[in-house]
C-alpha positions in Angstrom: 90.0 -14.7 14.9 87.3 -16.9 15.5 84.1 -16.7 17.1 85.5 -18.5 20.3 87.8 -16.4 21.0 86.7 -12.8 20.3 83.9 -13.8 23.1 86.4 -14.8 25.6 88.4 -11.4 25.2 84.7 -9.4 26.0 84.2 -8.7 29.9 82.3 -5.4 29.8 78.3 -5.5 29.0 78.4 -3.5 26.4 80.9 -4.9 24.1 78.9 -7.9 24.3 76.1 -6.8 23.1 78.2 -5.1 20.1 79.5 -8.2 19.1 76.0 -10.2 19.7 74.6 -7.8 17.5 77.5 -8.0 15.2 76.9 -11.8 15.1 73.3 -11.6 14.2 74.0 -9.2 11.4 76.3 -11.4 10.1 74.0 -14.3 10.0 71.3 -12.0 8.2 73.7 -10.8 5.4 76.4 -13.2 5.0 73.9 -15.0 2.6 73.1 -11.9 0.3 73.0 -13.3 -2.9 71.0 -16.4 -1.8 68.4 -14.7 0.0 67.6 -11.3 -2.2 64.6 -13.0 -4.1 62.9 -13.9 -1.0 63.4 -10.6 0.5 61.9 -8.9 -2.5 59.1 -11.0 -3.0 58.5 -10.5 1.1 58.8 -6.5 0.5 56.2 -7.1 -2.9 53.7 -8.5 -0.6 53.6 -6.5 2.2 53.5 -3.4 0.4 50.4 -5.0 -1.6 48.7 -5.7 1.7 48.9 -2.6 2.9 47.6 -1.2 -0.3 44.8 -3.8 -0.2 44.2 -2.7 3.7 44.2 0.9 2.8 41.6 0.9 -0.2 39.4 -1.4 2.5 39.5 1.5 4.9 38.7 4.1 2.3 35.8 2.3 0.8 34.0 1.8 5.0 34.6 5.1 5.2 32.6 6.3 2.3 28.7 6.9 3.9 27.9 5.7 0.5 28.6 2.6 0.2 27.0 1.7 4.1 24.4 -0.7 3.9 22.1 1.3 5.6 22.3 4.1 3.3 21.9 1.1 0.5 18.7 0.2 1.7 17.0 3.3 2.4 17.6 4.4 -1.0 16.1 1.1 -2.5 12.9 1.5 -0.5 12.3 5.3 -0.3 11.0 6.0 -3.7 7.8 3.2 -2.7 7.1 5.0 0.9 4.4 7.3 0.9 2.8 10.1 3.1 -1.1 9.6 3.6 -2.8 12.8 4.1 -6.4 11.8 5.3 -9.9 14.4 5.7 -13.4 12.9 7.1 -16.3 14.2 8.4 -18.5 13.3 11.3 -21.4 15.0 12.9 -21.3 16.0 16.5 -24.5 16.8 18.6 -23.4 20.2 20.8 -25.5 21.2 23.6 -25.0 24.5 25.2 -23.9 24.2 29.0 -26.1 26.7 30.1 -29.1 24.7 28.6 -28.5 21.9 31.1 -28.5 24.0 34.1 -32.0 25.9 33.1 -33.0 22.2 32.6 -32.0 21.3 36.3 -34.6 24.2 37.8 -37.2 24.2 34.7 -37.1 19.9 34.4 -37.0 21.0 30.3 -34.9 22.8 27.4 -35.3 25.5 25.7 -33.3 25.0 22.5 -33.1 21.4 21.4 -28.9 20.6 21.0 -27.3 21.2 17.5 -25.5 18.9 15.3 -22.6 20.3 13.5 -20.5 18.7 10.9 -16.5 18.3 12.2 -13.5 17.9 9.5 -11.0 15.4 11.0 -7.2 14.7 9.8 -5.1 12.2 10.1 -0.9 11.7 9.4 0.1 8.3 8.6 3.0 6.6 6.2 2.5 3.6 3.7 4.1 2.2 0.6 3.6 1.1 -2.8 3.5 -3.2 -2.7 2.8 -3.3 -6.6 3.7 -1.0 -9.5 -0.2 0.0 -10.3 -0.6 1.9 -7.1 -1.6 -0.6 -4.5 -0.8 0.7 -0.9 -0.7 -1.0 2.4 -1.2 0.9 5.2 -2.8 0.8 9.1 -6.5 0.6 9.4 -6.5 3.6 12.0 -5.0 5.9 9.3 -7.1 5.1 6.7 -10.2 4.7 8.7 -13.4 4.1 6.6 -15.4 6.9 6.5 -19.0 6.9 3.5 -16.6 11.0 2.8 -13.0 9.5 3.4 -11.1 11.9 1.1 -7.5 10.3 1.0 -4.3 12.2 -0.3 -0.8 10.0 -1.4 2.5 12.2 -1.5 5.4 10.2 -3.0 9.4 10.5 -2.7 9.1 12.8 -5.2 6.6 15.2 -3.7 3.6 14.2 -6.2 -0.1 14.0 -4.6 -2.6 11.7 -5.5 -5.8 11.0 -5.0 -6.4 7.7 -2.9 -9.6 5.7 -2.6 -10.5 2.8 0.0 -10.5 -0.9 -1.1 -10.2 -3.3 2.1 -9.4 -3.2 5.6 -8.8 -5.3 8.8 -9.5 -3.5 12.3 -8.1 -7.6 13.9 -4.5 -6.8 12.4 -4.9 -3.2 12.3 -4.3 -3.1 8.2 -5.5 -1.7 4.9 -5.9 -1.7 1.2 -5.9 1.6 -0.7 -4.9 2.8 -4.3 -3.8 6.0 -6.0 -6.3 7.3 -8.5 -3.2 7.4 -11.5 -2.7 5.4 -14.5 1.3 5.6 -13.5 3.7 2.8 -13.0 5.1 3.6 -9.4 8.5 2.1 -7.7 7.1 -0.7 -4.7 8.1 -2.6 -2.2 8.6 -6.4 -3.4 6.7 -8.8 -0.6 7.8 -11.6 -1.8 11.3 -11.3 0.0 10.8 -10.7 3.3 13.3 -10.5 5.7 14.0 -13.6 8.5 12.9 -11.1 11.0 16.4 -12.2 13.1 16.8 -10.8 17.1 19.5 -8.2 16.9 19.5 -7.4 13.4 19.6 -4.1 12.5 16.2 -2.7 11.2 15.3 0.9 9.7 11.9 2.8 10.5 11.2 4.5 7.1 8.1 7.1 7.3 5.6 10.6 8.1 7.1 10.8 11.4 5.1 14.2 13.5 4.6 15.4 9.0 8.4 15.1 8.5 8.3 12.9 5.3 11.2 10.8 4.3 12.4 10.5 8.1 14.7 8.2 9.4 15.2 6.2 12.7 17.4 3.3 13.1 17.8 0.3 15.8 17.5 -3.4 16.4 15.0 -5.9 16.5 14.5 -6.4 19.9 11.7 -9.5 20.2 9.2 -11.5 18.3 5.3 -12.2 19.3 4.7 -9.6 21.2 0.9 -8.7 22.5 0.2 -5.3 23.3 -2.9 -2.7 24.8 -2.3 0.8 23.5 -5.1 3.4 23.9 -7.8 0.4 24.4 -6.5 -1.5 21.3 -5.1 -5.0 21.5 -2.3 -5.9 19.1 -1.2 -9.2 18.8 1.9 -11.3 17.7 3.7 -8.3 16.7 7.8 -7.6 16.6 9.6 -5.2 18.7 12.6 -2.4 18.4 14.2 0.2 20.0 14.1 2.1 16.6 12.3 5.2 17.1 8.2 5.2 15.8 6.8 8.7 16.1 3.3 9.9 15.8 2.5 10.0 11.6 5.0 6.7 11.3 2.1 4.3 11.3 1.9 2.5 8.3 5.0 3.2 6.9 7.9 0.3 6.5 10.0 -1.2 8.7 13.0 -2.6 6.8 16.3 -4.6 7.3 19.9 -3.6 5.6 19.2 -5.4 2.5 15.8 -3.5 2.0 13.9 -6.6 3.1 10.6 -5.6 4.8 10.2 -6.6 8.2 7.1 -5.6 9.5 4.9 -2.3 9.1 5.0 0.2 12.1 2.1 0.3 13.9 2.5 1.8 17.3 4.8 2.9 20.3 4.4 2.7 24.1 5.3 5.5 26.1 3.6 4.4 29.5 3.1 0.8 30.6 -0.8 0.3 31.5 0.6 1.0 35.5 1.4 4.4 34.3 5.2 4.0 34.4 7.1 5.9 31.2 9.3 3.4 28.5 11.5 4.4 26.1 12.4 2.4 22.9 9.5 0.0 22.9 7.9 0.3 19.5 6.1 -2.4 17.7 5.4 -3.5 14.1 3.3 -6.1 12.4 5.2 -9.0 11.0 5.7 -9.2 7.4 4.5 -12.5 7.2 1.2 -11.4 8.2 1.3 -8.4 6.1 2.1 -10.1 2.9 -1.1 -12.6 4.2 -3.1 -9.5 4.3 -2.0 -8.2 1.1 -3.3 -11.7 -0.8 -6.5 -11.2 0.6 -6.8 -7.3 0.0 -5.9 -8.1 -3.9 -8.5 -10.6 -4.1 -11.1 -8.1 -2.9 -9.7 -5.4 -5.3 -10.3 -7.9 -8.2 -13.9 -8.5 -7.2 -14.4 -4.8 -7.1 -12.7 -3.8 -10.1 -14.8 -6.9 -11.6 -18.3 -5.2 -10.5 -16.8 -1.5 -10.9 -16.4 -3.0 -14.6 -19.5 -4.5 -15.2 -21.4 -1.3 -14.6 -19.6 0.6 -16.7 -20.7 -1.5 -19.4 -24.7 -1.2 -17.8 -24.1 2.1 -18.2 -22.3 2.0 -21.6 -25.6 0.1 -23.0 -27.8 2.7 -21.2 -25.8 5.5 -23.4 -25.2 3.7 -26.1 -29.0 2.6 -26.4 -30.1 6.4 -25.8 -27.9 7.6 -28.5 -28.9 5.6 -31.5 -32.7 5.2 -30.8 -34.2 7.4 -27.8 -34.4 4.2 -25.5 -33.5 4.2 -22.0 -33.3 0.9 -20.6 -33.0 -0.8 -16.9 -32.9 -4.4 -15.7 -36.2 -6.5 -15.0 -35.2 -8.1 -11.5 -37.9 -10.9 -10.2 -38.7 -8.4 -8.1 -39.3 -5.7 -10.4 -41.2 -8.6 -12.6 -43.8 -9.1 -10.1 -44.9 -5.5 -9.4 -45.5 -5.2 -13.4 -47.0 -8.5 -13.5 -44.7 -9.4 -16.2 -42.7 -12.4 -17.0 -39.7 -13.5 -15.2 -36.1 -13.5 -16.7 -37.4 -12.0 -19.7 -36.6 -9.1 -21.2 -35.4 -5.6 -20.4 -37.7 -2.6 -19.7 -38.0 0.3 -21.3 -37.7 3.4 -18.7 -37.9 6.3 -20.4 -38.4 7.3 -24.2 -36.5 10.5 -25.8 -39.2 12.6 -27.6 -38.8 12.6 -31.6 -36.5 9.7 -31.5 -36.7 6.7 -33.5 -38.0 5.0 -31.1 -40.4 7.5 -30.1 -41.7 7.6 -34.0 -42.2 3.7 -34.1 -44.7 3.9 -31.4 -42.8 2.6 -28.1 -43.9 3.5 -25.0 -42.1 3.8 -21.7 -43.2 0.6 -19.3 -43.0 -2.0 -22.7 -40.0 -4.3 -22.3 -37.7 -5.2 -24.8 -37.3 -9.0 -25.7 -35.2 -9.7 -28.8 -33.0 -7.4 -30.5 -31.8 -8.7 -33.9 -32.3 -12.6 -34.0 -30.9 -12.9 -30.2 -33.5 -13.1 -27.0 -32.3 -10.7 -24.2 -33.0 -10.3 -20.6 -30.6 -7.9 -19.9 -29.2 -4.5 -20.3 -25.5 -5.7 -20.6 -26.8 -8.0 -23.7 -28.4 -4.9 -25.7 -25.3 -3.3 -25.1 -23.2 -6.2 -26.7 -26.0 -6.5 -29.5 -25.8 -2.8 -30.5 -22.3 -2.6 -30.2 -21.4 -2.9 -34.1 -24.4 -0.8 -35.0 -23.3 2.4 -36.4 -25.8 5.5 -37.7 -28.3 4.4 -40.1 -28.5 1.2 -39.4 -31.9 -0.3 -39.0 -32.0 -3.1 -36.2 -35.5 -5.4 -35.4 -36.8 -4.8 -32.1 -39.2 -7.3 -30.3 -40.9 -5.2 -28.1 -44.4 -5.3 -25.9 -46.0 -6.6 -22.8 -45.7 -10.1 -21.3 -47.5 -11.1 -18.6 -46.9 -13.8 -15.8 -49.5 -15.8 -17.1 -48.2 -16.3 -20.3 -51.8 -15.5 -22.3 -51.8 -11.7 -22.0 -49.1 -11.0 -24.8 -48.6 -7.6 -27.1 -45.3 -7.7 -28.3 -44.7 -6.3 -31.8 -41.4 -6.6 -34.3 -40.2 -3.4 -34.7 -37.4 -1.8 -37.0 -35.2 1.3 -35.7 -33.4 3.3 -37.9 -30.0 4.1 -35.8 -30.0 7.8 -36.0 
């Protein structure tokens, strides 16, 4: 029967949709054998894709691998809590005083002073393994008895002392007291700081350590006036910043920083309430900040440096002969009458030393040890380094005057006791 005629015998619906469907089958099967690799290879595919789609579900659905989680735990271990205690005086008159003074025209008692302990909360992190911390000015506010406290990730405390700050950009420069190398933040790749990107608030937030707040970056080069204080060219987000999150990092997905949290406002300055307007200081500028700070550290470290060697002469000086010695400054110089940028005077004489036995007398200067002129204590120090007990070193010691006439210097030789 052919295909013709078998259609021209159908005159009910249904059969013809039988036979269409008879007819389609027979197009798909009729070439078995030719088409059975293709099939095959078809159903190999699609069963691979699926696979393929199936692991890619799995692995987005692990909280593990999502790059938030990623780059909290790349930063964490370098974001600090910063426990700080200062003390300021405050003059307290009692009320009552003020009304005896309205009838009487004076006071009985004079007002007290009493001395106040203040805390503070705040958040920073590590920028360099050796324990260099950048924080906000206000929560590391100089203080002459600032007593600062560093808790790390892994609930260790520290001891934190002052280097640098900035009240313009509202940063600082402190360091833990430890001879540890600590996880940091790396400023050197900072994040493009990108409108919409998703950014991470990492810090103390209300004493909660390690807390977590998440959002976008909202704007760029915003000025601000919180609480009196301008801020200036800073970004914005929606990401939560809490009381005790100042100074801590503001981050991107990779762990990039993008700016340092710095403050949140609740009202407008008409009085009318926000929500999610916080604001942190670029990381551009805090990695500006951070060049200078270092270079500040280095001069202090430099100077802390060089008086522990005045003071390591001092000792060493005292310990092998009785002699304590300070530097003859010009002004110094004149009040003695003696010589300028000569010599190094002798302060103070240990009884029964050797010094004491070869006659030396507290107010003579010292002006050679050895074969080498000296005019100051830093040079006795280096000159009596490699003397060791027993050793008898040459002294030049005396009186110069200004006028150059008046001499009494004498060589004398000290047995190193």
């Amino acid at each position: 029967m052919s295909d013709d005629y078998a259609a021209r015998q159908v005159d009910s619906a249904r059969a013809v949709s039988l036979l269409a469907a008879f007819m389609v089958a027979r197009k798909m099967f009729v070439p078995v054998r030719v088409r059975s690799a293709n099939r095959a290879l078809s159903l190999f595919l699609a069963i691979a894709l699926i696979l393929a789609r199936a692991a890619s579900c799995y692995a987005q659905a692990d909280p593990a691998s999502e790059p938030a989680v990623l780059a909290v735990a790349k930063v964490l271990p370098a974001v600090v809590n910063i426990n700080t205690e200062r003390v300021v005086r405050r003059t307290v008159r009692d009320p009552f005083e003020d009304v005896y003074a309205q009838f009487f025209g004076y006071n009985r008692v004079r007002p007290r002073q009493i001395r106040q302990t203040l805390q503070s909360l705040g958040s920073g992190f590590i920028i360099d393994p050796a324990g260099y911390i950048v924080t906000n000015q206000h929560v590391v506010e100089r203080a002459a008895d600032l007593k600062i406290h560093v808790t790390t990730n892994d609930g260790k405390t520290y001891n934190a002392h002052y280097i640098a700050g900035d009240d313009k950009t509202d940063l600082a420069f402190i360091k833990i007291d430890a001879q540890t190398a600590f996880p940091f933040i790396n400023l050197d790749n900072i994040s493009p700081n990108l409108l919409g990107e998703t950014v991470i608030v990492v810090g103390n937030a209300v004493g909660y350590g390690s807390s977590i707040s998440r959002g976008v970056l909202s704007a760029a080069k915003r000025n601000i006036t919180v609480d009196e204080t301008e801020y200036k060219d800073l970004v914005q987000t929606d990401a939560a910043i809490n009381p005790g999150n100042s100074g801590g990092p503001v981050i991107d997905v990779s762990g990039r920083l993008v700016g340092i949290a710095s403050a949140k406002m609740a009202f407008t300055p008409q009085g009318v309430p926000t929500q999610g307007l916080g604001f942190a200081i670029p990381a551009e500028v805090v990695r500006e900040s951070v060049n200078r700070f270092k270079k500040t550290a280095q001069i202090k470290a430099a100077a802390k440096s060089a008086s522990a060697t005045i003071e390591t002469a001092i000792s060493r000086a005292e310990k092998l002969f009785g002699l304590q010695l300070q530097n003859l400054s010009q002004e110094l110089s004149d009040a003695l009458g003696y010589t300028r940028g000569r010599g190094v005077l002798i302060t103070a004489v240990e009884p029964d030393s050797p010094a004491d036995e070869a006659g030396i007398e507290r107010g003579m200067a010292i002006y050679r040890v050895g074969k080498s002129d000296v005019s100051s204590v830093r040079q006795v120090e280096e000159l009596l380094r490699s003397a060791e007990s027993g050793a008898a070193v040459e002294f030049i010691v005396g009186i110069i005057r200004t006028d150059e006439q008046n001499r009494q210097v004498a060589t004398v030789s000290l047995t190193a006791r």
